[in-house]
N, C-alpha and C positions, 0 to 999 in steps of 0.2 A: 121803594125806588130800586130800579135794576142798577146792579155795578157795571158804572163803565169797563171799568178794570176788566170788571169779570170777562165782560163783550168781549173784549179786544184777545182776551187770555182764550176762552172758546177759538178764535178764529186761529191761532197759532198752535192749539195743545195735540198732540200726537200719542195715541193709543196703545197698550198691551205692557203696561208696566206694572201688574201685578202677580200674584203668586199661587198657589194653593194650600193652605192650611188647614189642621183641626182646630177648632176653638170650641169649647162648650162642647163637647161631641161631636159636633156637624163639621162634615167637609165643610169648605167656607174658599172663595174667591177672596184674597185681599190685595188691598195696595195702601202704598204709604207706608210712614214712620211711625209706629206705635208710641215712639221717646218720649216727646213734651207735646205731642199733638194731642186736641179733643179728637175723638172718635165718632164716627157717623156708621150708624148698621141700619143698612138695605133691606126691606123685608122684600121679598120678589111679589110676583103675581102669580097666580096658576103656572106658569108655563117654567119656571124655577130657578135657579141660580146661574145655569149656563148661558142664558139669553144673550147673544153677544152684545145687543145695544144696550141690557144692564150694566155689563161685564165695562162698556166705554162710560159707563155712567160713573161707576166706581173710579171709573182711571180721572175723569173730572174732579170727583168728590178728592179724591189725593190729594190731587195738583192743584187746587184751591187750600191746601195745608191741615188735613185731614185725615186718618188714621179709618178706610173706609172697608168696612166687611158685609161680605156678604156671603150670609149662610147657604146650605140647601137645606132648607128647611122639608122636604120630600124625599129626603132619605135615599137619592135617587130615580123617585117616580114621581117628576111631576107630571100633568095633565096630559094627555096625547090622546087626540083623538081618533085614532086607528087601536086602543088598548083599550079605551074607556066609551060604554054605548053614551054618555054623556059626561057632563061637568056634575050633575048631580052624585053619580054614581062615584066618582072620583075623591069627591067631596067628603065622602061617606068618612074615608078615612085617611083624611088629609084635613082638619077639623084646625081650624084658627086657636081653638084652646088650646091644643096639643101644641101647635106653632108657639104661642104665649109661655107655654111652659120650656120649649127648647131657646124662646130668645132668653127667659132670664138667666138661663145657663150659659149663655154667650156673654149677655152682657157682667155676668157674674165674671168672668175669664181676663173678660177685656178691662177691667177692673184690677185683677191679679197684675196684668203685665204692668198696670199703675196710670195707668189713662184713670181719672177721677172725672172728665166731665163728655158726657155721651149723647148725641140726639141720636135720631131713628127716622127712617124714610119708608113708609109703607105705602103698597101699590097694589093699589086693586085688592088683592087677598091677604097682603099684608097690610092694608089700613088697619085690619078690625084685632090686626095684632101689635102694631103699635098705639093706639088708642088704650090698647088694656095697658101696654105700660107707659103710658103717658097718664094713665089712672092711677098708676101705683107709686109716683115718684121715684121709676127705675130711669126714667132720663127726664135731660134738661129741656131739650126742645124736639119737637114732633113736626111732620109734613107728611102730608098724604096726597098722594096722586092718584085722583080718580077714586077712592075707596071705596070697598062693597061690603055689604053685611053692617055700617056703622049706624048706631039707631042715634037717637037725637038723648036720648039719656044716659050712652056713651060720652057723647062730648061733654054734657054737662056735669060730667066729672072728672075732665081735663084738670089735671094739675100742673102744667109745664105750658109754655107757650107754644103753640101749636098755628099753622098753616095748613088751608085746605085747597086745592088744586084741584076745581074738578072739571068734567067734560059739558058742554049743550046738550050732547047729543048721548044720553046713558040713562039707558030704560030702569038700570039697579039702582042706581042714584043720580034720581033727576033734579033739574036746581030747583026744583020746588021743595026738594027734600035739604039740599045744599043751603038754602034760604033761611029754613029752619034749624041748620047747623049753625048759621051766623046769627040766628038771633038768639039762641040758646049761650052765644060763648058772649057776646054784645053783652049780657047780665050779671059775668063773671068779671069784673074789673080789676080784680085781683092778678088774672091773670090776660097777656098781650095775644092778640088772633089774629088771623089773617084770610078771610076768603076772597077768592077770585073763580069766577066763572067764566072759561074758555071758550068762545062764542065760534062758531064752526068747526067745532074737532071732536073727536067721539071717541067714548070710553076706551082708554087705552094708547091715546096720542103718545104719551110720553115715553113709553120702549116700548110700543108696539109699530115702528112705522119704516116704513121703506126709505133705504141711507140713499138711493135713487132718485127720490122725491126730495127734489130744494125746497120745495115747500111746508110738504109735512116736517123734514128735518128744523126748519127755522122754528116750529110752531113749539115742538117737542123742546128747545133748547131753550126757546124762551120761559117753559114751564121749569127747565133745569136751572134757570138763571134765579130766577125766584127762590128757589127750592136752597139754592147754596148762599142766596144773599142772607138768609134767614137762617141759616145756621152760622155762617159769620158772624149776627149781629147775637147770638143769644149761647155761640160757646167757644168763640176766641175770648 
């Protein structure tokens, strides 16, 4: 169920209240109180940590009570396509393992400062890198927006409760594949899931859309509302 709370807190909350830090090695976007707050890490998409409609994503994830980082996991180069003749080519060497191995060093860090309980927000190219540690018991609860690359025997070795958020309209992960992700976790009783399929909005709604657009923004905020109800209920 969406928080009202939350609605009301969207419609009042006002932007750019975070910082720049190293954690784990990677430059990193943060905001919030690291003190007694659980911690939410942002995996970005292709397009990488600066994105500014992530960058408001994060100023949410705070102001919902939340210790929210978010890495560059691209060392500086994420995707652009005027640098790269494609996504493939980019790809080559910008590899979601490599990602997998720079988040546990983050989330290793963010441990140090004494935050003990962690989820993780992957999007698009960071799905298939918090999926790997939502396999390893490095965080508590998992969400994904739109995620690419995740196979159906990823999920089925989800360890943490996990939410999947995905697009109608996403030729990488179409809901027939989405379908499949929810009957795969449906067998896992052990552990709580959540899908929802976003019926006219296409891969990338959720920080990929025009602040111009009342519409796209409404559609993207309702997939944020979800996204922070569920780590409310699974790391306050």
């Amino acid at each position: 169920m969406i928080g009202i709370q939350l609605v009301c807190f969207f419609l009042s909350f006002s932007f750019g209240a975070g910082s720049l830090e190293v954690i784990g090695g990677l430059n990193a976007y943060v905001a919030g109180s690291c003190g007694s707050n659980p911690a939410v890490l942002l995996v970005s998409d292709i397009y990488g940590y600066e994105a500014p409609n992530l960058r408001k994503l994060a100023d949410k994830v705070a102001a919902a009570g939340f210790y929210a980082v978010v890495p560059d996991f691209f060392h500086g180069d994420p995707y652009d396509p005027t640098k790269y003749p494609s996504r493939q080519d980019w790809s080559k060497s910008h590899g979601t393992d490599k990602g997998y191995e720079d988040a546990k060093a983050v989330i290793a860090e963010i441990k140090r400062k004494g935050v003990s309980t962690i989820g993780a927000l992957g999007i698009c190219w960071g799905g298939k890198v918090v999926v790997e540690s939502a396999k390893n018991h490095e965080i508590q609860a998992a969400v994904m927006f739109h995620p690419s690359n995740v196979t159906v025997d990823d999920i089925k070795e989800v360890k943490c409760p996990i939410s999947i958020l995905a697009a109608e309209i996403d030729q990488g992960t179409p809901p027939e594949l989405v379908k499949r992700y929810e009957v795969a976790l449906s067998a896992k009783h052990e552990i709580d899931s959540f899908v929802k399929i976003f019926t006219g909005v296409a891969h990338g709604w959720t920080v990929r859309y025009d602040v111009n657009d009342e519409a796209a923004v409404r559609r993207a905020e309702e997939a944020h509302i979800y996204m922070l109800d569920w780590f409310v209920k699974y790391l306050k």
